[in-house]
C-alpha positions as a Markdown table, in Angstrom:
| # | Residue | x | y | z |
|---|---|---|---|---|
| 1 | Unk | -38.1 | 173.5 | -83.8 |
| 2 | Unk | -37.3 | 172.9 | -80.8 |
| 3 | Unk | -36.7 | 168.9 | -79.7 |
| 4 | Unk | -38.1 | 167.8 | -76.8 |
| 5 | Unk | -35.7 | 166.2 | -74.3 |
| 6 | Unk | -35.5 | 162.3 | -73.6 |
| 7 | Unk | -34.5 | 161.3 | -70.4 |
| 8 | Unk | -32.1 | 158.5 | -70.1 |
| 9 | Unk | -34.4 | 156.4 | -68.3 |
| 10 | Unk | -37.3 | 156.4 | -69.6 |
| 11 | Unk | -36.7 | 153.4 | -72.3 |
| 12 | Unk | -34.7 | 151.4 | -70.2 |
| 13 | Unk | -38.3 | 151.9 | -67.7 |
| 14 | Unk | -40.3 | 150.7 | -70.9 |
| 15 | Unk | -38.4 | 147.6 | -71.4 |
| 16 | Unk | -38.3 | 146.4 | -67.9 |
| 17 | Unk | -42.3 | 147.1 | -68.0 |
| 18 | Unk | -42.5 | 145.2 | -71.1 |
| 19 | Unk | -40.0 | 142.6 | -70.0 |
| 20 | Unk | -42.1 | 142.6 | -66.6 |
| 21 | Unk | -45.6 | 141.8 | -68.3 |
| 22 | Unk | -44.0 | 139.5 | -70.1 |
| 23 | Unk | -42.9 | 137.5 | -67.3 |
| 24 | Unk | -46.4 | 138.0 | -65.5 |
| 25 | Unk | -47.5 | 136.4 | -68.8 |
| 26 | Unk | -45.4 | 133.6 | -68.5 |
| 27 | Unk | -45.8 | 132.9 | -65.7 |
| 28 | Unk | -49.3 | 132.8 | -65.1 |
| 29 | Unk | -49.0 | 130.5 | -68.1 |
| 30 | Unk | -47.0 | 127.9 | -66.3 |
| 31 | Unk | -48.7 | 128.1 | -63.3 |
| 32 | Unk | -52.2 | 127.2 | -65.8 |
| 33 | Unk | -50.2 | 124.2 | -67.5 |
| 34 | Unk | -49.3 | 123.3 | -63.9 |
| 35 | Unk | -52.9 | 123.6 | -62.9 |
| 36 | Unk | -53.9 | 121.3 | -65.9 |
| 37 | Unk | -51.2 | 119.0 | -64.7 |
| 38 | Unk | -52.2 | 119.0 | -61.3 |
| 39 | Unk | -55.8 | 118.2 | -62.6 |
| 40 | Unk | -54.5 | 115.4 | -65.1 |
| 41 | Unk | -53.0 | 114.0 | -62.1 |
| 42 | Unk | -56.1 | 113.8 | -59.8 |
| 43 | Unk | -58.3 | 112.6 | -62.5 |
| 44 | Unk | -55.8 | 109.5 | -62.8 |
| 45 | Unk | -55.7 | 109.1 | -59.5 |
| 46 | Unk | -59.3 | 109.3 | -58.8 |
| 47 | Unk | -59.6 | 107.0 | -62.3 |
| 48 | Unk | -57.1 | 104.4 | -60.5 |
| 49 | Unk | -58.7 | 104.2 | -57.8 |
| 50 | Unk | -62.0 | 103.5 | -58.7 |
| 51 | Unk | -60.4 | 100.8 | -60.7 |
| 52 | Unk | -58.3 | 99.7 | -57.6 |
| 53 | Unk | -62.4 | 99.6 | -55.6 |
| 54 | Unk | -63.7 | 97.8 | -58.5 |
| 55 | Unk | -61.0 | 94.8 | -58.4 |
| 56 | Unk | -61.4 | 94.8 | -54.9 |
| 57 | Unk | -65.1 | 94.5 | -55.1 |
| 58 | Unk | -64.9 | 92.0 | -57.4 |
| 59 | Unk | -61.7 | 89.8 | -55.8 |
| 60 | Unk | -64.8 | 89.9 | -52.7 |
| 61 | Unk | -67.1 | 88.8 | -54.4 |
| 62 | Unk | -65.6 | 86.0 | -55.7 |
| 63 | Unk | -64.4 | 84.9 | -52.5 |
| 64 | Unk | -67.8 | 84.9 | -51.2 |
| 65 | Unk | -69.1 | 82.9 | -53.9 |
| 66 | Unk | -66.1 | 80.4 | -53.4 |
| 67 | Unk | -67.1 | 80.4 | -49.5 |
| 68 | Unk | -70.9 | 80.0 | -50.1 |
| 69 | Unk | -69.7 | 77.3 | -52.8 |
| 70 | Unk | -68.0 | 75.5 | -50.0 |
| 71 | Unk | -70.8 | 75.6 | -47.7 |
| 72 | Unk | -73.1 | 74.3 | -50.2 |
| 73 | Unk | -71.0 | 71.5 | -51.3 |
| 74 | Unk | -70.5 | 70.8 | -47.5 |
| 75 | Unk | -74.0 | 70.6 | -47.0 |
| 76 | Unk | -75.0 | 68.2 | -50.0 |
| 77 | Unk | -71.6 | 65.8 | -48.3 |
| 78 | Unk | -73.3 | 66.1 | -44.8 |
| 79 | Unk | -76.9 | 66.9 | -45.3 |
| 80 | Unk | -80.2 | 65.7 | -46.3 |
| 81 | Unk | -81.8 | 68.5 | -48.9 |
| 82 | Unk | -85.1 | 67.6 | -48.6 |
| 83 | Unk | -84.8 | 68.0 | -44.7 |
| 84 | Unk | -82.1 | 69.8 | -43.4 |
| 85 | Unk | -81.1 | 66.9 | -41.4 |
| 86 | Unk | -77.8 | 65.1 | -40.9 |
| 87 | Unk | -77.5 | 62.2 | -43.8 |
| 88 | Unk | -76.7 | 58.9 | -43.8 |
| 89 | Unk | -72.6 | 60.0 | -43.7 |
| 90 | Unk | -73.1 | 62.5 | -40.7 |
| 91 | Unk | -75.3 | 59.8 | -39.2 |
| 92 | Unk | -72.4 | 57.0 | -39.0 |
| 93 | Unk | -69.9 | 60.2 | -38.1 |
| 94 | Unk | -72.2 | 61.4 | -34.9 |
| 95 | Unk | -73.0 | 58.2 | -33.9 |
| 96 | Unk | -68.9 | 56.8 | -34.0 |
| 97 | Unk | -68.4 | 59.9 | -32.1 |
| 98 | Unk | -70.9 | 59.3 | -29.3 |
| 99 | Unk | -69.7 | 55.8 | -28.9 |
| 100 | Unk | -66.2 | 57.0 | -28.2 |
| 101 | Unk | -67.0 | 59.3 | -25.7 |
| 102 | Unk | -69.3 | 56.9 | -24.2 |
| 103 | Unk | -66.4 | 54.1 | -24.2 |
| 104 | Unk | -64.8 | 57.1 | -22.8 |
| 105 | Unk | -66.8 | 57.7 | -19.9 |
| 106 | Unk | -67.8 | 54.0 | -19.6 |
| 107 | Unk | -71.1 | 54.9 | -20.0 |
| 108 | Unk | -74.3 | 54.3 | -22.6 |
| 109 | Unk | -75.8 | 55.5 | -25.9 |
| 110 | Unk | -79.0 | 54.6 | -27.4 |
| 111 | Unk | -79.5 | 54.5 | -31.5 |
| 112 | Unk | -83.2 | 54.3 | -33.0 |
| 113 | Unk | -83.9 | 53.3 | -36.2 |
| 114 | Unk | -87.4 | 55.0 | -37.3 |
| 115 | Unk | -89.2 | 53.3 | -40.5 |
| 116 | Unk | -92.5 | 54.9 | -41.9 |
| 117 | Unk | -95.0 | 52.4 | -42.5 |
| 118 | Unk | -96.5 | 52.2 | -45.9 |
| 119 | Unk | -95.0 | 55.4 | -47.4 |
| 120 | Unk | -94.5 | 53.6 | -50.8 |
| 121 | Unk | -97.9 | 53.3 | -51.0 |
| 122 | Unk | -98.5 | 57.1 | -49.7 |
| 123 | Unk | -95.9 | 58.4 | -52.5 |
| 124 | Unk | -97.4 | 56.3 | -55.3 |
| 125 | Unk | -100.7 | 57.5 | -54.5 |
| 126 | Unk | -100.5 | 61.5 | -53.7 |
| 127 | Unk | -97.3 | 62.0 | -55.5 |
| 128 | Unk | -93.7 | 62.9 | -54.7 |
| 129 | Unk | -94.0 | 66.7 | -53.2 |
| 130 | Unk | -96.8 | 65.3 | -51.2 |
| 131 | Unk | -94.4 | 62.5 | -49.5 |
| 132 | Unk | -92.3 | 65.2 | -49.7 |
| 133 | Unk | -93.5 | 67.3 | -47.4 |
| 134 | Unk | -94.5 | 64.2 | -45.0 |
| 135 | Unk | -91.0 | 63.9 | -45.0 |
| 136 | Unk | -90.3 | 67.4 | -43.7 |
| 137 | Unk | -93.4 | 67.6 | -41.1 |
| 138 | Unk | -91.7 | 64.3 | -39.9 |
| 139 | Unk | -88.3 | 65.5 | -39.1 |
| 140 | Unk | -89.8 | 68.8 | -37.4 |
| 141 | Unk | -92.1 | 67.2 | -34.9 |
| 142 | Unk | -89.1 | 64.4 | -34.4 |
| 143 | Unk | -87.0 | 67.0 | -33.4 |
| 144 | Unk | -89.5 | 69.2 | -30.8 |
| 145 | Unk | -89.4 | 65.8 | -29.2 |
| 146 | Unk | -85.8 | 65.8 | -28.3 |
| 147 | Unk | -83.0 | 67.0 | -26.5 |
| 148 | Unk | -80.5 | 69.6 | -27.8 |
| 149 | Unk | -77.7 | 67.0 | -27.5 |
| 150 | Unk | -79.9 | 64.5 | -29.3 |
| 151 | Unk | -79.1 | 63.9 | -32.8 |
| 152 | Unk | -82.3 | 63.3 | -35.8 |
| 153 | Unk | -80.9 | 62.3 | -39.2 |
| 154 | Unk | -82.5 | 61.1 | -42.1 |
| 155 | Unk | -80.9 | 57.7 | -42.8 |
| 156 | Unk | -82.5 | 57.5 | -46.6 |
| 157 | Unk | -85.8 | 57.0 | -48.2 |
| 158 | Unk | -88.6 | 57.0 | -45.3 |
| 159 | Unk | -86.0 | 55.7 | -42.8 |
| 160 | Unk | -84.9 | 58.1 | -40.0 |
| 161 | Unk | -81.8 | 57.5 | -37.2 |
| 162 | Unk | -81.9 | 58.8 | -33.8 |
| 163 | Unk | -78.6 | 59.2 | -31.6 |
| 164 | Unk | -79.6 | 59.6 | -27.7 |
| 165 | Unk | -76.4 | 60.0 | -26.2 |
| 166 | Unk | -76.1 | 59.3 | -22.2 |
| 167 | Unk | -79.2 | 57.1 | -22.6 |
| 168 | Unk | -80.3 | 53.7 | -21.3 |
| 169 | Unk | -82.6 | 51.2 | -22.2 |
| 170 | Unk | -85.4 | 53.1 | -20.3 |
| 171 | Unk | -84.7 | 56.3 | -21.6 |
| 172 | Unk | -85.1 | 55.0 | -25.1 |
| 173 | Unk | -88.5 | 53.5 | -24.5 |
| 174 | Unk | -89.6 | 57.1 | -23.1 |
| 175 | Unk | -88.2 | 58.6 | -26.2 |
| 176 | Unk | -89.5 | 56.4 | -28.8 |
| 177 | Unk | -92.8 | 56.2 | -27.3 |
| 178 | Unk | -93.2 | 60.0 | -27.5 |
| 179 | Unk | -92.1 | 59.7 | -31.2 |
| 180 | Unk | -94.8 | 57.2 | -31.8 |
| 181 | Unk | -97.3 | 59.9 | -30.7 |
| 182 | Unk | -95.7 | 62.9 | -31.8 |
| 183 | Unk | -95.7 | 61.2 | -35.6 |
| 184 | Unk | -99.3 | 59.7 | -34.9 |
| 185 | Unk | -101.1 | 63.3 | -35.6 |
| 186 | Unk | -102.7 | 63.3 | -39.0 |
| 187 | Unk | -100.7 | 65.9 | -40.9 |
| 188 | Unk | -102.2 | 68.2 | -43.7 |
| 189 | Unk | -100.8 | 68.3 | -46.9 |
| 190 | Unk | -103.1 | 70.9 | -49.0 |
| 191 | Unk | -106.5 | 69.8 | -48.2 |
| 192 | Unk | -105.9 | 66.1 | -47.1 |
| 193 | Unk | -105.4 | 65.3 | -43.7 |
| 194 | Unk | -103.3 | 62.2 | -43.9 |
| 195 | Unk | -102.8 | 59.4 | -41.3 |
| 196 | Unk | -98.8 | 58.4 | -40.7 |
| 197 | Unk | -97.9 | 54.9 | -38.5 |
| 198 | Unk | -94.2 | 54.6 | -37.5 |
| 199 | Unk | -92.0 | 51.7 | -36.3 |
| 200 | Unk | -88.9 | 52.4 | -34.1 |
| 201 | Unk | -86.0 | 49.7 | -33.4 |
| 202 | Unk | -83.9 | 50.3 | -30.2 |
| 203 | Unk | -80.3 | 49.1 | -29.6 |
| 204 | Unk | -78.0 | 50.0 | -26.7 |
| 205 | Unk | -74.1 | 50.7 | -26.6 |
| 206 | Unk | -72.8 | 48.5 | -25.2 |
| 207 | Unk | -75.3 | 45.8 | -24.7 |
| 208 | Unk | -76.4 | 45.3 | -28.3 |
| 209 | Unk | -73.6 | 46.4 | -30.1 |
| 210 | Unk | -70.0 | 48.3 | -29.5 |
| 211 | Unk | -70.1 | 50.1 | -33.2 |
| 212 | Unk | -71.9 | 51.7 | -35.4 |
| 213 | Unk | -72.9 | 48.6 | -38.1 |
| 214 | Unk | -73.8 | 46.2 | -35.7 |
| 215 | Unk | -76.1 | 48.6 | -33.5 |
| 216 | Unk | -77.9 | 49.4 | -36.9 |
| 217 | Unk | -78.9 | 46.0 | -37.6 |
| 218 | Unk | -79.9 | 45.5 | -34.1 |
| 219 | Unk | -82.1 | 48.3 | -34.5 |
| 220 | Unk | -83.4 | 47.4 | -37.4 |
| 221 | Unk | -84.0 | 43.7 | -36.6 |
């Protein structure tokens, strides 16, 4: 027989193919394990920074709560719950100031002292939220009567405190007469319409008084 003829080449062709397909081979398996690295990577990242958002989130919203904490606290230290009015400690801090920068200016103030008559009796005999809401009527119409730069607090119990800066003695009457009236309405409370009678002291910086205390008891007297 007769043998057929190799050519020199032709194995040294088959390796390199095989060798060849084998790289391929390789190669598209490292670039897969580099894809699944890649993706590893972005699921960590994405993972850390959701957790990044969610500490941030939460580091907000706790300093919100500390602010609204604050706020509150400042509130119950300068405010009256039941009315949203100054208390009795903003009361004695607005009306120092006012005297100051009357003293200042060498000019007046006026301080009212408003009592509700009989509002013992009116809480013992309706109840607590009725006086309650007395209360709150009271320091509304008390403030439509006034002037922006006037200053309404509730001074405790049934006892209001009025700060009229740049106000003389005739000033004050005007004021506390339209009080009188303003207060003098019946106000409705569920289905009672109840009657309210007020008293108002006066005193004037500096006639009656050149601080706070003393222009409180001559308001009061």
């Amino acid at each position: 027989h007769r043998a057929e003829p190799v050519l020199a080449g032709e194995p040294a062709r088959g390796l390199l193919e095989h060798g060849g397909l084998a790289g391929a081979r390789r190669s598209h398996e490292v670039d897969r394990e580099h894809a699944r690295v890649d993706e590893v990577g972005a699921r960590l990242d994405r993972a850390l920074e959701r957790r990044i958002v969610a500490a941030c989130v939460h580091l907000c919203a706790l300093a919100i709560e500390q602010h609204e904490a604050k706020e509150h606290i400042n509130r119950l230290a300068y405010f009256d719950m039941l009315t949203g009015l100054p208390n009795r400690r903003q009361i004695y801090q607005k009306a120092s100031q006012t005297i100051a920068e009357a003293s200042e200016k060498q000019g007046k103030m006026a301080l009212l002292r408003l009592d509700i008559k009989r509002f013992k009796d009116i809480n013992d005999t309706f109840g607590h939220s009725t006086a309650d809401q007395i209360l709150g009527q009271i320091a509304t119409r008390l403030q439509n009567q006034l002037r922006p730069i006037d200053i309404v607090g509730r001074f405790g119990g049934d006892v209001f405190v009025i700060i009229l800066p740049d106000a003389d003695s005739a000033y004050a009457t005007m004021v506390a007469r339209k009080l009188v009236d303003a207060v003098a309405k019946p106000f409705a409370i569920a289905d009672l319409l109840l009657p309210i009678s007020i008293s108002i002291g006066i005193s004037l910086y500096p006639d009656n008084g050149t601080d706070v205390e003393t222009l409180l008891k001559r308001a009061d007297s």
